[in-house]
MDAnalysis code that builds the backbone (N, CA, C; Angstrom):
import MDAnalysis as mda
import numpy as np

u = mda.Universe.empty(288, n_residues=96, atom_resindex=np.repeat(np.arange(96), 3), trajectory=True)
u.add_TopologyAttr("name", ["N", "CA", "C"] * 96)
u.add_TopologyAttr("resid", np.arange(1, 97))
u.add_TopologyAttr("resname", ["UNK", "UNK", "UNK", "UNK", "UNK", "UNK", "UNK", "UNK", "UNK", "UNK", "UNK", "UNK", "UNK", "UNK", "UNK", "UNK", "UNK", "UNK", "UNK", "UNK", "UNK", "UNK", "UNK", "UNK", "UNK", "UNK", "UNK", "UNK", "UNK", "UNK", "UNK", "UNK", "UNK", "UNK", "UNK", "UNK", "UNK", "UNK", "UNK", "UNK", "UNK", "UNK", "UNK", "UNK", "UNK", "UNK", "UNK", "UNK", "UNK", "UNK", "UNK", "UNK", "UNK", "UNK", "UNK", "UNK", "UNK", "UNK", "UNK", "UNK", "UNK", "UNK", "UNK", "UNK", "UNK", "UNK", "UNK", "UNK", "UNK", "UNK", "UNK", "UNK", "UNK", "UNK", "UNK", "UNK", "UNK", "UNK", "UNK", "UNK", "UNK", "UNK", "UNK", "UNK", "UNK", "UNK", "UNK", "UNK", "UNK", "UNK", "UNK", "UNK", "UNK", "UNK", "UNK", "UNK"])
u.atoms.positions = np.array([
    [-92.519, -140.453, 52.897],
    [-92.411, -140.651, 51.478],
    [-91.118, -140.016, 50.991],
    [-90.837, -140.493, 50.365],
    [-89.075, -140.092, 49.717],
    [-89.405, -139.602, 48.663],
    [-88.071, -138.891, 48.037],
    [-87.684, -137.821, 47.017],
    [-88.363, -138.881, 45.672],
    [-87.881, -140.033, 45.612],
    [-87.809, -140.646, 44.175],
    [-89.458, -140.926, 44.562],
    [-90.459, -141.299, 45.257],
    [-92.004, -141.264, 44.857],
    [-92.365, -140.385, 44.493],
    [-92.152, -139.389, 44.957],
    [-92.852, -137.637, 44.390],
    [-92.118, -137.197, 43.232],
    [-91.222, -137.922, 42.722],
    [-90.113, -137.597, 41.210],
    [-91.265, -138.627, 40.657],
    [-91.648, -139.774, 40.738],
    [-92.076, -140.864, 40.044],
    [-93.905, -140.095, 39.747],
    [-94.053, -139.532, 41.070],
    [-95.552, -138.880, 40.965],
    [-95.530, -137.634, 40.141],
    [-94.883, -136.783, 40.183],
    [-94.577, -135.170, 38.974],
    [-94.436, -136.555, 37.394],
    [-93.356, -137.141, 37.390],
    [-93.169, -137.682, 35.896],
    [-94.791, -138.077, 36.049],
    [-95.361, -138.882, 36.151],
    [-96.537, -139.375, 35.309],
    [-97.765, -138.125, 35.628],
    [-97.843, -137.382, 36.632],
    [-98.386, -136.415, 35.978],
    [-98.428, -135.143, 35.161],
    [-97.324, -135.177, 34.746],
    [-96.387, -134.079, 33.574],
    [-96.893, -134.855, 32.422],
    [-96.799, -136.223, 32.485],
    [-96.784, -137.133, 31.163],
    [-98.494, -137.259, 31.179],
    [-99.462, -137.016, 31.657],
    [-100.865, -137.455, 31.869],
    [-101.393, -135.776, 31.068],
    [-100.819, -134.899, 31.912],
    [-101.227, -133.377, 31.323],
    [-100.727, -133.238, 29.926],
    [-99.358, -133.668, 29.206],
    [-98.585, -133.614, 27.819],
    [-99.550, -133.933, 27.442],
    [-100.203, -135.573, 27.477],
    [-100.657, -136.476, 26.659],
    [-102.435, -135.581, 26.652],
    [-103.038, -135.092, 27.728],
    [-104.129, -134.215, 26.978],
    [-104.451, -133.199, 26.641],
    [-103.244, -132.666, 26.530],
    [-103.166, -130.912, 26.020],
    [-102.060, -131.512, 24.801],
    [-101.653, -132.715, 24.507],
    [-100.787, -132.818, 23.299],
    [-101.877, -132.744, 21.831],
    [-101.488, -131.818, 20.947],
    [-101.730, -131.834, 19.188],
    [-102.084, -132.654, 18.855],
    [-103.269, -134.209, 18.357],
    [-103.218, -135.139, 18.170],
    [-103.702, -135.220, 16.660],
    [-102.777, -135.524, 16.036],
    [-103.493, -135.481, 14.487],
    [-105.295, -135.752, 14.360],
    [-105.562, -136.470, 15.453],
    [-106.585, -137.003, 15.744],
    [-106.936, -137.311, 16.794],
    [-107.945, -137.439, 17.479],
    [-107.974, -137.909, 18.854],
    [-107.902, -139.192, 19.157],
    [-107.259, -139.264, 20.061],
    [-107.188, -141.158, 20.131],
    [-108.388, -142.091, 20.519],
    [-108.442, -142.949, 19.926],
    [-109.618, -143.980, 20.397],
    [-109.396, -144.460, 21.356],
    [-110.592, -144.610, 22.294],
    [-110.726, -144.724, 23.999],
    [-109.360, -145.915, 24.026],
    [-109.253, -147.029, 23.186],
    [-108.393, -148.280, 23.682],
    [-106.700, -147.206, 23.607],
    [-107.245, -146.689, 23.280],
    [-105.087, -145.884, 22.861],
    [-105.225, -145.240, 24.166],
    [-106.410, -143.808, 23.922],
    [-106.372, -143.505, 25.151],
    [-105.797, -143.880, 26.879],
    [-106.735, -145.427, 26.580],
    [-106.104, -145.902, 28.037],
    [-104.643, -146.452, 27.313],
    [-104.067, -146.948, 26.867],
    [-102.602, -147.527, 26.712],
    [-101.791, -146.247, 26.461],
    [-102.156, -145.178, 26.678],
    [-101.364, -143.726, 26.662],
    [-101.060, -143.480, 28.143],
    [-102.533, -143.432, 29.022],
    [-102.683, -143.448, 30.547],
    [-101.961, -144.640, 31.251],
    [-102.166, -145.324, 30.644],
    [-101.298, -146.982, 31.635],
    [-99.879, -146.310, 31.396],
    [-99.290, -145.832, 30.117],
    [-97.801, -146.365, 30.022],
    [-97.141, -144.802, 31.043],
    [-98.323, -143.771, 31.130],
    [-97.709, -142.442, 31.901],
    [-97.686, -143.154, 33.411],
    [-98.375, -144.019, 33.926],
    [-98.772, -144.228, 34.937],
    [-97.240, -145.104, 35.267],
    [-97.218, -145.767, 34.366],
    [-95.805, -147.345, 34.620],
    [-94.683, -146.145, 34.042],
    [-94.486, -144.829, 33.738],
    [-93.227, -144.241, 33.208],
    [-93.202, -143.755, 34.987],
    [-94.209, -143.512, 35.504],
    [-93.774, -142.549, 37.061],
    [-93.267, -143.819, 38.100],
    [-93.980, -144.922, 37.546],
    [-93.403, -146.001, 38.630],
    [-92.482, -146.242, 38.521],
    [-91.736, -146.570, 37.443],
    [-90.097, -146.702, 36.758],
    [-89.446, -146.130, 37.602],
    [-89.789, -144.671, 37.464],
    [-88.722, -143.501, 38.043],
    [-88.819, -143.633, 39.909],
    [-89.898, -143.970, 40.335],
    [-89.986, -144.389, 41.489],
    [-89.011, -145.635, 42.222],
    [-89.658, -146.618, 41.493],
    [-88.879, -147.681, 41.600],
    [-87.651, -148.409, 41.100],
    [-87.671, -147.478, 39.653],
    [-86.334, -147.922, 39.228],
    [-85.215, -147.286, 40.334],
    [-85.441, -146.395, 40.716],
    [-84.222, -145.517, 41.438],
    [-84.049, -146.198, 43.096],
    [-84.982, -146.861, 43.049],
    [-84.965, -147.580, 44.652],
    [-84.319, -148.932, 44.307],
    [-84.225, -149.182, 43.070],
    [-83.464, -150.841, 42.917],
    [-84.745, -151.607, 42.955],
    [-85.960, -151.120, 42.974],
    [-86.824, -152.160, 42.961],
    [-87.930, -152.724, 41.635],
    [-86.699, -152.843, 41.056],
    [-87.365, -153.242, 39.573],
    [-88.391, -154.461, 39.470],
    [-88.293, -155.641, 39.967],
    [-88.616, -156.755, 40.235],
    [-89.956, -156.233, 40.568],
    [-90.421, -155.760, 41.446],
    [-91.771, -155.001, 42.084],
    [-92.547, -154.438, 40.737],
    [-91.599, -153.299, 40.363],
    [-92.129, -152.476, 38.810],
    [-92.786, -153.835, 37.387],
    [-91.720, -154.693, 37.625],
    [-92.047, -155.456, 36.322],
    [-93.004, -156.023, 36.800],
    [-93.406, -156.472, 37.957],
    [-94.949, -157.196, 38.414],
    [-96.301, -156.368, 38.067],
    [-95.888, -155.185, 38.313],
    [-97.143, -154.333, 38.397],
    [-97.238, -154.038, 36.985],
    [-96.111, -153.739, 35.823],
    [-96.010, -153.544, 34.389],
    [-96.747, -155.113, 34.202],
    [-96.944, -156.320, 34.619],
    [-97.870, -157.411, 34.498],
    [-99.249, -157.319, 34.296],
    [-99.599, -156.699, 35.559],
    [-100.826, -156.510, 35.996],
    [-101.570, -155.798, 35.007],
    [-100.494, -154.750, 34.229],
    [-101.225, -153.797, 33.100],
    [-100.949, -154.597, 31.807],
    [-100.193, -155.335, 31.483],
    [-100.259, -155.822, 29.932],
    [-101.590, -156.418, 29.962],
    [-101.517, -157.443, 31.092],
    [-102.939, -158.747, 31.286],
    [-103.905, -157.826, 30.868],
    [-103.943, -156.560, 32.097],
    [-105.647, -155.755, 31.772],
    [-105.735, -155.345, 30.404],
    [-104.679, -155.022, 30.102],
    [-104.857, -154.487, 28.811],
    [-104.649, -155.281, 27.505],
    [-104.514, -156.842, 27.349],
    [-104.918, -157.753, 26.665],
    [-106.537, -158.326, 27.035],
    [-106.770, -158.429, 27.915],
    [-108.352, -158.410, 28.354],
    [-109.311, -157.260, 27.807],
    [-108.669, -156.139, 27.763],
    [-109.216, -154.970, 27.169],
    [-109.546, -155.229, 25.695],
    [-108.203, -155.300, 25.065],
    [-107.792, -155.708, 23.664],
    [-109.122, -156.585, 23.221],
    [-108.713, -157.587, 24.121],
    [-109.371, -159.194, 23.661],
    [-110.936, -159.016, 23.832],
    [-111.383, -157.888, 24.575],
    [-112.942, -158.013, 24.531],
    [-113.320, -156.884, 23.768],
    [-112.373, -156.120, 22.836],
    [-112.875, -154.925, 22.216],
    [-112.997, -155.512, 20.743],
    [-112.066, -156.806, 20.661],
    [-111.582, -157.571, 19.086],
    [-112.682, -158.495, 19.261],
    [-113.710, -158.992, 20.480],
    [-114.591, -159.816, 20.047],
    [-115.823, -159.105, 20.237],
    [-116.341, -157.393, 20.413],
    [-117.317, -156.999, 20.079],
    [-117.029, -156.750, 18.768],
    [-116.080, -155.824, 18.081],
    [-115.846, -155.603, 16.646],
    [-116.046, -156.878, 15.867],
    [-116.113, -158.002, 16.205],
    [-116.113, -159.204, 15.030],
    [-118.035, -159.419, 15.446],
    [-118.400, -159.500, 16.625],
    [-119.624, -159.657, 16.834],
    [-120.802, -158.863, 15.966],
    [-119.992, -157.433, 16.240],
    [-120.996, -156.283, 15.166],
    [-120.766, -156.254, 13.927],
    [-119.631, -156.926, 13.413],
    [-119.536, -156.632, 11.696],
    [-120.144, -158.043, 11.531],
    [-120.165, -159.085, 11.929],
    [-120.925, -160.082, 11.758],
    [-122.094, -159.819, 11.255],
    [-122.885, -158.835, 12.784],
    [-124.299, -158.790, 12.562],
    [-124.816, -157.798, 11.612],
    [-123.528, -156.571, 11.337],
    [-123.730, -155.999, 9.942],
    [-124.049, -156.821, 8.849],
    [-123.452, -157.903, 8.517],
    [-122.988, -158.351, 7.117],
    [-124.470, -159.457, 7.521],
    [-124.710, -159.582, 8.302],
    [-126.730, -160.418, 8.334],
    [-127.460, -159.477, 7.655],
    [-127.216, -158.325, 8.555],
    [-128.674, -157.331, 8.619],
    [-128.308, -156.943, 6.953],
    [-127.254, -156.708, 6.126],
    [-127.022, -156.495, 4.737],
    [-127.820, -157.242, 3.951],
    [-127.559, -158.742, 4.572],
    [-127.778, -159.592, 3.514],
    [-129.092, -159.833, 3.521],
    [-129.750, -159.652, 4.752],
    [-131.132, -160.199, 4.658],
    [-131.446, -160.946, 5.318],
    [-130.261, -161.604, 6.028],
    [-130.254, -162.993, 6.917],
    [-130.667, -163.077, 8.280],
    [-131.286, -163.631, 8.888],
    [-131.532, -163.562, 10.030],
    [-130.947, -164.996, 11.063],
    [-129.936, -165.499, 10.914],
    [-129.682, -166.935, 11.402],
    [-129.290, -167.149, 12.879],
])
């Protein structure tokens, strides 16, 4: 294993420890949470791979995480519409 994996492995876990010992006006909601963890995870690969010239590799795997994390997105935006739905029944009285 070479110098620039174990530079790429210290950056994202320097950036993993910041991000949960960091001040948070608030704590982040689990979906930030993980898009805090993905982007420490793709900042150590950068430094890994950017420094090897193997960007092409990096931007595949930076793929792999937008997708999961539009899948994430996309099934967290169709329980929130599912439950305020069934709020605005159970309000009204409706049972349909």
């Amino acid at each position: 294993m070479t110098l620039n994996f174990w530079a790429g492995l210290g950056a994202s876990s320097a950036l993993l420890a910041i991000a949960h010992w960091f001040p948070w006006p608030r704590k982040p909601r689990r979906i930030e949470a993980y898009a805090i963890g993905l982007t420490a995870l793709l900042i150590g690969q950068a430094v890994w791979l950017g420094t090897t010239g193997q960007w092409a590799l990096w931007l595949h795997l930076a793929l792999f995480c937008a997708v999961g994390g539009a899948v994430v997105s996309g099934g967290y935006a169709i329980d929130y519409v599912l439950n305020l739905r069934a709020q605005l029944k159970a309000r009204d009285g409706r049972d349909e």
